[in-house]
N, C-alpha and C positions, 0 to 999 in steps of 0.2 A: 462963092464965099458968102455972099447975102442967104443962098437959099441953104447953105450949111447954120448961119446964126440962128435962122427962123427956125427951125427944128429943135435946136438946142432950145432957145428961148420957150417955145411950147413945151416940151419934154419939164423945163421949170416948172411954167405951172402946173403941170398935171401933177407933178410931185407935193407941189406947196398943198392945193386942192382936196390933195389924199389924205398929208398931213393934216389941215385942219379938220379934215371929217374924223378921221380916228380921233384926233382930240375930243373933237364934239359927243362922239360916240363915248368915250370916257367920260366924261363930265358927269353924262344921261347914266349912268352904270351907278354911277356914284353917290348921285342925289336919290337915284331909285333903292341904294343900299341904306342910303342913311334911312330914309325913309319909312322900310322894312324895318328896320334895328326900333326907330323911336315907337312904330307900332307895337311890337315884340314887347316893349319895356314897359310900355302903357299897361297893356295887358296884364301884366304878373304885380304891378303895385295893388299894396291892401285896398285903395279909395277905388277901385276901380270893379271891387268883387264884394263891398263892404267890409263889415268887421267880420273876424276871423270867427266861426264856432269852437267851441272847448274839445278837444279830444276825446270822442266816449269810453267811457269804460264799462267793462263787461263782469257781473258776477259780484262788484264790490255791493257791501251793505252799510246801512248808515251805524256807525257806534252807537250803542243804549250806553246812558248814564247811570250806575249802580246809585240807590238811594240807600243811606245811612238811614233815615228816617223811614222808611217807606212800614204802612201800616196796612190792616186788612179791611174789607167793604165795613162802611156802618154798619153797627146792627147785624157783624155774623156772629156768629153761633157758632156750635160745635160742627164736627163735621156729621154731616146728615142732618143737623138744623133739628135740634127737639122742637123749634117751633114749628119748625116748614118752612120757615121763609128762605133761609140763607143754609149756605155750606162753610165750612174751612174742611181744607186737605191738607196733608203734610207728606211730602214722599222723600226719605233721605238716602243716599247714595253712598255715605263715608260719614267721616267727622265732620269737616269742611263742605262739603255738596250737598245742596238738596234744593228742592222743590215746593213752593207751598201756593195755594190757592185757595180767593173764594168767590162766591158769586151768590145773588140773590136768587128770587124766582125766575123764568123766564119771561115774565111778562115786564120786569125792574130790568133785566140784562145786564147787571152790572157785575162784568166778570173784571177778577183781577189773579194773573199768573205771575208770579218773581221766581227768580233763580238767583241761589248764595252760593259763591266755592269760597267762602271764606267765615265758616263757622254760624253764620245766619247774622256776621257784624255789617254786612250790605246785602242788597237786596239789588236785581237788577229786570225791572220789569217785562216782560214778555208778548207780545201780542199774537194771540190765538187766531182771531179773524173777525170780519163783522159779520160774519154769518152766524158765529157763535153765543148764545144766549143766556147758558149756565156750565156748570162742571160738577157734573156725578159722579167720578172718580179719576186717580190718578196713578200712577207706578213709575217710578224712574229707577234705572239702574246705570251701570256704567257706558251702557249702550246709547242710552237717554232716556227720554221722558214721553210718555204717551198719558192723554187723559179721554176721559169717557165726556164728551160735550155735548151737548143739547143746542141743534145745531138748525137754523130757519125758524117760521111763524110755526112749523110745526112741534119743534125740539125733539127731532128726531134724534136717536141717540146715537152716533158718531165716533167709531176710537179713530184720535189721531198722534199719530207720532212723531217728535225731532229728535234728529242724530245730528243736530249744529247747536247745539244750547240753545233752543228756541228760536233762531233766525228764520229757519221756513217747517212748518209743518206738511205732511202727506199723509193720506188713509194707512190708521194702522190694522194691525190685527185685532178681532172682537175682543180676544184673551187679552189681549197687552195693557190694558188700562185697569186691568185688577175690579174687584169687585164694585156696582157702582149702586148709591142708591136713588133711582128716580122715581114720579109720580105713579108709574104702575106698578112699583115695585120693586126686588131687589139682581141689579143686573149682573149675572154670573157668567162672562162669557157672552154668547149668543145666545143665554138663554135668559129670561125675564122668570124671578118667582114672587109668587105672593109672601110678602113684608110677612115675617111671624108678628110682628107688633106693630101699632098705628103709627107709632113717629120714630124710626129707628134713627139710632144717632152714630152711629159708626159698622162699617162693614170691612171683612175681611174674606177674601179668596185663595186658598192653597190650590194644590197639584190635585187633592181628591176629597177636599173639607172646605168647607164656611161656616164663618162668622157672624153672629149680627148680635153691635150692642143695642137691646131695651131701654129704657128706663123703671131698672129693678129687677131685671135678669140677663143673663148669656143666651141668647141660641144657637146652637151649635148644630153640623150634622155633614154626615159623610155620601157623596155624590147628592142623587137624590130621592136620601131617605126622609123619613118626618124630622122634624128639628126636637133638636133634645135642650128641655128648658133647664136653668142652671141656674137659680137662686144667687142673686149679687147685686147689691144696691149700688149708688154714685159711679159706676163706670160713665168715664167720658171719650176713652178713645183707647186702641187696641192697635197692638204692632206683634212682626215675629218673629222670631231666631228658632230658624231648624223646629225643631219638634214644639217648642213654647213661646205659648201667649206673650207679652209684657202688656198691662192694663195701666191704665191713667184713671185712678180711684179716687172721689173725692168723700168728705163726711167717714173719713173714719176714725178709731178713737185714736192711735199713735200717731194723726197726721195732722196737723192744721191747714197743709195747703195741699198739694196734690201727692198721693202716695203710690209710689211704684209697686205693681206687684207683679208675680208672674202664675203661672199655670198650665198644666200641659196640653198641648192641641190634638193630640189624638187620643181615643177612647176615653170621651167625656161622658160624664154622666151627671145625674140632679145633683150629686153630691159630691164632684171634683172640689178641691179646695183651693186655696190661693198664698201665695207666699209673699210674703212683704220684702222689698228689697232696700226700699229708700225714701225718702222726700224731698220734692221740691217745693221749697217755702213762698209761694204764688199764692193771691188771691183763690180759692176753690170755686170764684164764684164767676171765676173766669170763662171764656171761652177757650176750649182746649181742642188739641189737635196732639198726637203723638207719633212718633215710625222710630225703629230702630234698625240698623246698619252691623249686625257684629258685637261688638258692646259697646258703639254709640248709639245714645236714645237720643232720640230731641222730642223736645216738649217745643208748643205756641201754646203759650197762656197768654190772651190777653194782646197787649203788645207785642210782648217781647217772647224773644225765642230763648231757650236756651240748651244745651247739649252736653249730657253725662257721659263720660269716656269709661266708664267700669258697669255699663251695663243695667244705672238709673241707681245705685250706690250714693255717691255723690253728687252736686250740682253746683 
């Protein structure tokens, strides 16, 4: 009977023995978990990876603020610059849309591009690039806006064109920026001609004709034949519709500010004549710029822009 207790008695402890090891072993599981977990949790708080970055975003661009006020470089001129220093351009789209530019010489740099779709009552500035130095011509259509730029130390001439309203420009086609006038000349395309006259003030490019206003005559001519001279004082700028000119005429006797006229564009000669359409009651001693769209004209006289809906009739 004694050696029967003594085994049972043993058989106890081994069991208590076992029990407390398992225990113990749980315990050790459990501190090791917690453990885990508070590391786990360290980890993922903001203090522990700093402050958060912004989420990037991809393709947005910053808003331009349209200017009510917004005005052309000091000191420009017509387009093509009778003096040489400066340009104004004017490229319209519709009644509403258009394009206007100007810039000094290249060695001044000081280019200025806007964009209006709301009749030229705002203005919303553009930037072309800092490679960009002047602007020798311009063409906007519905597709967008391409201008002829004078581009580096060298001002090389450059067409570029936007199909985003001016948010990024890309090399355009030679032809896409319409006729331009720069220092060696007048730019047709990819090709350069010698200026019929010293300080041309406005140029125009068709399908198989060019333009160029003087100071005191038209030149006209078909591919590239000689220019045919055309007898016509105060022209300051020149647009087209289909087969006819529209001129921005100043000094003449029915007008006291700028008088619209028109005239036909093919089969010019010394003696083509011109047809009065209208006046717009502006300073004549303004800087002017003109383009017509259909039978809106817009005029930049000066300041202010304004846009005839019957073709330079009324203003």
């Amino acid at each position: 009977m004694r050696a029967g207790r003594g085994a049972r008695g043993l058989g106890d402890q081994v069991k208590r023995n076992t029990l407390i090891g398992v225990a113990v072993l749980v315990v050790l599981l459990v501190v090791v978990d917690v453990v885990l977990v508070a590391m786990a949790l360290a980890r993922t708080t903001p203090e522990a990876v700093g402050t958060p970055r912004p989420v990037p975003t991809f393709g947005a661009s910053p808003e331009r603020t349209p200017s009510a006020s917004a005005t052309p470089t000091s000191g420009a001129t017509a387009q093509g610059a009778v003096d040489g220093e400066s340009r104004r351009l004017l490229s319209a789209v519709d009644g509403q849309e258009a394009w206007r530019a100007s810039s000094a010489t290249c060695s001044d740099a000081q280019v200025v591009l806007e964009h209006t779709v709301d009749g030229g009552a705002t203005w919303t500035p553009v930037t072309l690039g800092d490679d960009v130095r002047a602007v020798w011509g311009m063409r906007a259509t519905t597709a967008g806006v391409s201008v002829v730029a004078a581009v580096g130390d060298d001002c090389a001439a450059t067409v570029r064109t936007s199909v985003d309203d001016g948010l990024t420009f890309r090399d355009g086609d030679v032809s896409a920026g319409g006729a331009g006038i720069t220092p060696e000349g007048i730019l047709l395309g990819a090709t350069t001609a010698e200026a019929p006259c010293p300080e041309p003030i406005d140029a125009f490019q068709g399908s198989t004709t060019a333009v160029v206003v003087c100071d005191g005559q038209l030149e006209w001519r078909t591919g590239t034949a000689a220019w045919v001279d055309v007898p016509l004082s105060g022209v300051r700028g020149i647009a087209v519709d289909g087969t006819t000119y529209t001129l921005a005429r100043v000094g003449t006797e029915t007008c006291e500010g700028v008088q619209i006229e028109t005239m036909p564009a093919t089969g010019v000669t010394p003696t083509t004549t011109t047809t009065p359409i209208g006046c717009n009651p502006v300073n004549p001693d303004s800087s002017i710029a003109l383009d017509r769209a259909g039978q809106d004209v817009w005029m930049w006289a000066g300041d202010d822009v304004a846009v005839s809906v019957n073709g330079g009739a009324n203003w």
